[in-house]
N, C-alpha and C positions, 0 to 999 in steps of 0.2 A: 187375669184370666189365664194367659201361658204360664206363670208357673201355678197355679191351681192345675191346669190338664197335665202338668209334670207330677205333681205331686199323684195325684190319680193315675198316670202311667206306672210311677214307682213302687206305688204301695196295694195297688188293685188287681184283679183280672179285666175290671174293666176296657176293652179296646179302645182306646185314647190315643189319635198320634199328634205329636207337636209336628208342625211345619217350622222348617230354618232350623239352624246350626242354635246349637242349646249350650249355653254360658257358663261356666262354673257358678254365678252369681246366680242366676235365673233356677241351675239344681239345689244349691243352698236356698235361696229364700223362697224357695216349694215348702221347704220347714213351716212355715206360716200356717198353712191351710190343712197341714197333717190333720186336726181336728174336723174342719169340715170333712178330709175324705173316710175318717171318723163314721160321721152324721152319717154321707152318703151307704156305709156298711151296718151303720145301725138303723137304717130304715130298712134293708135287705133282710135282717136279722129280725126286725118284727114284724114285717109284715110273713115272712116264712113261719115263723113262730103261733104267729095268731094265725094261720093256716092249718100248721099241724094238731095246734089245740082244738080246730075245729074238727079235724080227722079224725083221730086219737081219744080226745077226751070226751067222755059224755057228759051231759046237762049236771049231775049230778057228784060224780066222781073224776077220777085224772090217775089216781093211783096207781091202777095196774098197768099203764101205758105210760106215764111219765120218762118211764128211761128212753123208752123211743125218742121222745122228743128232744131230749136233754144230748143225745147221739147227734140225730139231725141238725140241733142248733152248734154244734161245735163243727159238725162235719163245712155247715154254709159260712160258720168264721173264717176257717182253712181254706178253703177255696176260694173266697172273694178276695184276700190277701196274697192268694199264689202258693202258701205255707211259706210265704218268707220269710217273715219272723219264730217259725217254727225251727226252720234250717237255721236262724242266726241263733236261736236258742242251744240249738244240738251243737254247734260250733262250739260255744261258749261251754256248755259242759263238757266237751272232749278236752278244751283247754284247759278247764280247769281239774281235770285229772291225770297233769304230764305229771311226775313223781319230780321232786324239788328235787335240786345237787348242791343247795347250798350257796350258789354261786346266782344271786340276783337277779342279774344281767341276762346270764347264760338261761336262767330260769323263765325271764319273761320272753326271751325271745325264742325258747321250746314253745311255749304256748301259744304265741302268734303264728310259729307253724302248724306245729298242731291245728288252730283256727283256719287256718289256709287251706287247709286239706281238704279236699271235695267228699271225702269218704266221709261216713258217718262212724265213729266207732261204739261201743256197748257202755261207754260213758252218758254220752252225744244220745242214743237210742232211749237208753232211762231216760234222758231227762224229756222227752217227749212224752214219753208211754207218761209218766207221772205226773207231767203237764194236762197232759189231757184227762187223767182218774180223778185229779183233783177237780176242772173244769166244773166233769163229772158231776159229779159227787156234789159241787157246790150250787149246779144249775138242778141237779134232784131238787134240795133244799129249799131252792128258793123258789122253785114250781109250787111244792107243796104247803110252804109257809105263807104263801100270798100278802093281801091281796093278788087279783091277775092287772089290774087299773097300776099298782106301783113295782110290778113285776115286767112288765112292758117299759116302764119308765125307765127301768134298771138296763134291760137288755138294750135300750136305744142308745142309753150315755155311755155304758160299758165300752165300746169302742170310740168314742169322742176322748172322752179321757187317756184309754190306751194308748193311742196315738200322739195325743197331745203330748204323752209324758217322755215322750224322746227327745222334744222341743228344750224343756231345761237341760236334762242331759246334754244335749247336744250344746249349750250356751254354758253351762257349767265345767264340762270333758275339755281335754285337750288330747288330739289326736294320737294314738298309740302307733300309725304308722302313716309314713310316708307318700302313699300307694293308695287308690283305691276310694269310690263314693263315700264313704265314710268320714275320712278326711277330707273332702268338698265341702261338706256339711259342718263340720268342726270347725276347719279353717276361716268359715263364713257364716257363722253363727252369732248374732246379737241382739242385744239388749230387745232392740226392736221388734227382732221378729219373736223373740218371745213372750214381750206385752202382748203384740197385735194376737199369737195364737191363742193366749190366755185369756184375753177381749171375746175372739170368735168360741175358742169351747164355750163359757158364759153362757153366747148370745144362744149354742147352740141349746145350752141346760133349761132355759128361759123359756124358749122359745117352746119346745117338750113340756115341761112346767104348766105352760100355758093350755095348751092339749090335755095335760091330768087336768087342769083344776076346771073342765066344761062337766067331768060327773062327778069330783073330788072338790073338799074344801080346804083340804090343808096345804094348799101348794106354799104357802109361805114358810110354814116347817121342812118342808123337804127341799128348798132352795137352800135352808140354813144346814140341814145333813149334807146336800151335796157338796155343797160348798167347800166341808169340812171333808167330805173324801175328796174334793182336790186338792185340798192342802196334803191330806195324806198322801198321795198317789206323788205328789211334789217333794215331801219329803225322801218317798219309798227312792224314783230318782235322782236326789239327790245323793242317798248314801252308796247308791249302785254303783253310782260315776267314781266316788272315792274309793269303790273296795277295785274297782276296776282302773284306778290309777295304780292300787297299790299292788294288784293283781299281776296285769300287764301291760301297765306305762302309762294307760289310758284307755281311749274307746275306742271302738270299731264300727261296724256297719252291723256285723252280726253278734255285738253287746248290745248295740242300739235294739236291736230284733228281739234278745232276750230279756230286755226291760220293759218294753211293749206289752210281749206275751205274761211276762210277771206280773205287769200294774194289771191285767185280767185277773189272776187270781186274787191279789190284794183288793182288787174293789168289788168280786164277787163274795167274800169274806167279808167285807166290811156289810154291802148289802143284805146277807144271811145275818147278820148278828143286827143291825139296824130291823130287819122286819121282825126277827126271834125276840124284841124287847123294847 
C-alpha cells in the first residue's frame, strides 16, 4: 500500500501523502503499481468522457461537437498527471535537437544538459504542440469510428498501458546519469517488478473486459487484440530504451515521461486502425 500511495504521489495530482522517511527501494518498487495508477486515471478519463458525450452529443449524432470532447479529454489526461510526462517529453525533444560535434562523448553530455534545462526551447515546444494534434486527431477518429461500448474500453486501458510501458524501459535502461529520480528507478528496477506490473495491467485489461462483455459478446476477441497492443507497446519501449542508450548513454526520468506519452499515441493508432477494419 506505501509504495502504491508513492507511486500515486509521483505520477498523479492526486493529493497523497506518504507518512516516514521514503527509501530509495520503496520509490523504486512504486514501478510496480504504475499500471494501477493507470487504472486509477483511466476511470477519471471515462467517466469525464461519458459525461461530455452526454453534453455535447446528441441521441442521434456527435459530429459537430466531437472536437469539444476530444480537447476536453486530452486537456483531464494533462492535468491528472501534473503534465509531467509532457515536460519529460519537451525535455527529450530539446535534447535531441543539440547539433552533434562529432565528438560522442561531448555529444551525449550536450544533450543531458540540454535535458536539465528547466527552459522549454522551440524544439521541446513542437514536440508538445504535435503530441497533443496527433492525440487529437486520433481521439476525433476514434469517437467517430465507434462503437462507444469499445471506444470506452480503449480510453480506460489507454493509460494502464501508458504507464505500464515505462516498467520495462525502466528493467531494460541503464541509467544515463548519476543524479536524480530517474536513476532510483533504473538502479532498482527488476525482473520482479516487471512480472508483477505486467500481472496487474492484465488483471486491470480483464477486469474492464469483464464490464464490456455485460452488453458486448466478443470480449474474448478483444482480450486477444489487447493483448497484442501490449506486446506492441512492449516492443515500442523496448526499442526507445536502445535509441536512447545510443542517443544519450541511456534513460532519464524525462525519457521515461516521453515514452509514456508516446506509447499514447502508439496505442491510440493501433485502436483507430483495429476499430477502421
Amino acid at each position: 500500500m506505501r509504495r502504491l500511495l508513492i507511486a500515486l504521489q509521483f505520477l498523479t495530482i492526486i493529493p497523497v501523502k506518504v507518512k516516514g522517511d521514503i527509501r530509495e527501494d520503496d520509490i523504486a518498487g512504486s514501478s510496480m503499481f504504475f499500471p494501477v495508477v493507470g487504472g486509477f486515471q483511466g476511470l477519471i478519463v471515462l467517466f469525464f468522457t461519458m459525461f461530455l458525450i452526454r453534453v455535447f452529443c446528441s441521441v442521434t449524432a456527435c459530429h459537430d461537437t466531437i472536437e469539444i470532447v476530444s480537447v476536453l479529454v486530452i486537456m483531464i489526461l494533462i492535468i491528472t498527471n501534473k503534465g509531467l510526462h509532457l515536460d519529460g517529453l519537451a525535455d527529450t525533444f530539446d535534447a535531441l535537437g543539440v547539433s552533434s560535434t562529432g565528438n560522442e562523448a561531448l555529444d551525449r553530455e550536450k544533450r543531458l544538459s540540454a535535458m536539465k534545462d528547466s527552459r522549454i526551447g522551440s524544439i521541446g515546444a513542437t514536440g508538445i504542440v504535435f503530441t497533443i494534434l496527433i492525440k487529437f486527431v486520433l481521439l476525433n477518429a476514434l469517437f467517430l469510428t465507434g462503437p462507444w461500448s469499445t471506444v470506452y474500453l480503449l480510453l480506460f486501458i489507454m493509460p494502464v498501458l501508458s504507464k505500464w510501458a515505462m516498467v520495462p524501459a525502466l528493467y531494460h535502461g541503464a541509467s544515463a546519469r548519476q543524479d536524480g529520480i530517474g536513476r532510483i528507478f533504473v538502479d532498482h528496477a527488476t525482473l520482479k517488478q516487471l512480472v508483477i506490473s505486467t500481472i496487474l495491467a492484465m488483471v486491470l485489461i480483464v477486469a474492464a473486459l469483464c464490464a464490456y462483455s455485460i452488453t458486448n459478446s466478443d470480449s474474448a476477441t478483444k482480450l486477444l487484440l489487447l493483448s497484442i497492443m501490449l506486446i506492441i507497446i512492449y516492443g515500442f519501449s523496448f526499442m526507445s530504451v536502445k535509441c536512447c542508450k545510443k542517443i544519450f548513454g541511456g534513460i532519464t526520468g524525462d525519457t521515461l515521461g516521453a515514452i509514456s506519452e508516446l506509447s499514447e499515441v502508439v496505442f491510440l493508432i493501433a485502436g483507430v486502425l483495429w476499430l477502421r477494419h
